[in-house]
C-alpha positions, 0 to 999 in steps of 0.5 A: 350352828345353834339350833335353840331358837328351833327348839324353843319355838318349837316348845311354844308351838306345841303348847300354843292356840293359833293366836299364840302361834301368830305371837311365835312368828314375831319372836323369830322376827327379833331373833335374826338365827331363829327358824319359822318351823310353823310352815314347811315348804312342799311344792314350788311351781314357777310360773308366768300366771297363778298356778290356781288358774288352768294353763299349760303345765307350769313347772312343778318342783316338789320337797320332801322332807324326813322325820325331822322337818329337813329337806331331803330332796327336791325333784320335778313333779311332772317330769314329762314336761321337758324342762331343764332342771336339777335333782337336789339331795340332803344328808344329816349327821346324828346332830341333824346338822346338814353335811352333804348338798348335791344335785346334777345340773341339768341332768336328772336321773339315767333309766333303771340307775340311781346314778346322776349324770353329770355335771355334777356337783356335791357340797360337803359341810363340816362344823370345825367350831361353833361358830364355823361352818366349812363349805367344800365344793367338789365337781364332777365325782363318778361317786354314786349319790347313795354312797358316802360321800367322795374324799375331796381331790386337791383344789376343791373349792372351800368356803368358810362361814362364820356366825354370831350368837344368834346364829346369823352368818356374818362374815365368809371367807373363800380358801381351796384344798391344798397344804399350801393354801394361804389363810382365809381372810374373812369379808363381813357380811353387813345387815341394815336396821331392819335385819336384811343383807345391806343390798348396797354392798353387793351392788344390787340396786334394782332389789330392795325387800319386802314386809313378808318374812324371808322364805329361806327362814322356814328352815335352817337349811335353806339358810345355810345353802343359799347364805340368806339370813335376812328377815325379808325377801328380796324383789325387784323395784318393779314387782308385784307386791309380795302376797302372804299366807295367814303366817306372813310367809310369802306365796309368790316371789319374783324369780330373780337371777339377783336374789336366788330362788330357794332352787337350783334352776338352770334357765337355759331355756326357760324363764318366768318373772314369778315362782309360787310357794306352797306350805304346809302349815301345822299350826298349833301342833307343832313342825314335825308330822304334818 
């Protein structure tokens, strides 16, 4: 997956005035692979009312990140509150190419062990091409998540995802570990005039986007996860218009079961019409180190 545009806005960011970095914002909107690296995501809180007003402890997720600017984890902020949720780890390569997503459902972690409870569920990437990203899927491993990463066993899951030049998923394919496997055949993905997934492709008639700029572009990463590489978010037809912050990144979505969260959230028993989205913005300096 081409990083370019990263680094290019990134050259423009260090260089730019804050009107500058509003100018670098629209370039990301003409280049569908582009990443907005102006703003990082550091905290989720889902929530039935604004975050800002004093209420009953909402949900808190926060994000780290390394050196880089890519995530490394996503954990519960105020853990004492008993809400159902998902640890979420990353790992790069020496490209800082993303090769390891895992997380436990509805688990977290055993007292005084690193090891997660299960079900647990361990996505490994591998980059055959340039064009392709491979996607294995492994449930359920007893490997410990700060050991390498297990061998898939026979039957694993493996999704195949192709891109164009700008790099902009634009096709997949579903296949599983076995010699006998037949060949993938690849589903296009389809975009509309405005660079968003065509909703009426996949069924999706009570979502349609919105004018803010998609929360998943803040980083490769979120890209690649949640296959999401439209310029805008999804919403309901019935949701609050989307408010923005000074970069046209949006600060409230509605939590949708249609159009995911940039979460893994299992609602068994909890569930909010709206998520908010804290950023941490480094305008004009540039994305790493903020």
């Amino acid at each position: 997956m081409s990083k370019v545009h990263c680094f290019v806005l990134a050259a423009i960011l260090m260089l730019s005035t804050f009107v500058s970095c509003r100018k670098a914002i629209d370039y990301i909107r003409d280049h569908p692979g582009a990443c907005d690296s102006i703003c990082r995501i550091t905290e989720l809180t889902f929530s039935a009312y604004d975050p800002s007003v004093p209420q009953d402890d909402p949900l808190r997720l926060g994000i780290t990140y390394n050196t880089k600017g890519n995530p490394l984890s996503i954990r519960q902020l105020n853990p004492s509150r008993r809400y159902i949720t998902t640890d979420v780890f990353f790992r790069y390569d020496k490209f800082d190419r993303l090769t390891d997503y895992l997380y436990s459902v509805g688990g977290g972690y055993a007292p005084d062990s690193d090891r997660v409870y299960s079900p647990f569920i361990w996505h490994k990437y591998a980059y055959p091409a340039h064009d392709i990203i491979t996607d294995t899927v492994i449930t359920y491993p007893t490997t410990l998540y700060t050991e390498p990463a297990p061998v898939a066993p026979e039957g694993s899951s493996i999704h195949l995802y192709k891109y164009d030049a700008s790099g902009r998923m634009i096709a997949f394919a579903d296949t599983y570990k076995d010699p006998h496997a037949p060949k993938p055949e690849f589903s296009r993905i389809v975009y509309d005039r405005r660079g968003n997934k065509d909703l009426s492709a996949w069924q999706k008639p009570n979502i349609v986007y919105d004018s803010t700029i998609n929360v998943y572009r803040t980083n490769k990463v979120w890209q690649l996860i949640y296959k999401d590489y439209s310029q805008n978010n999804p919403v309901y037809k019935t949701s609050l218009p989307t408010p923005a912050n000074t970069f046209d990144l949006p600060t409230r979505l509605p939590y949708t079961l249609n159009g995911d969260p940039i979460y893994y959230f299992d609602i068994y028993s909890y569930y909010v019409p709206y998520y908010y989205i804290t950023y941490a913005c480094s305008a004009p300096k540039g994305p790493v180190n903020y």
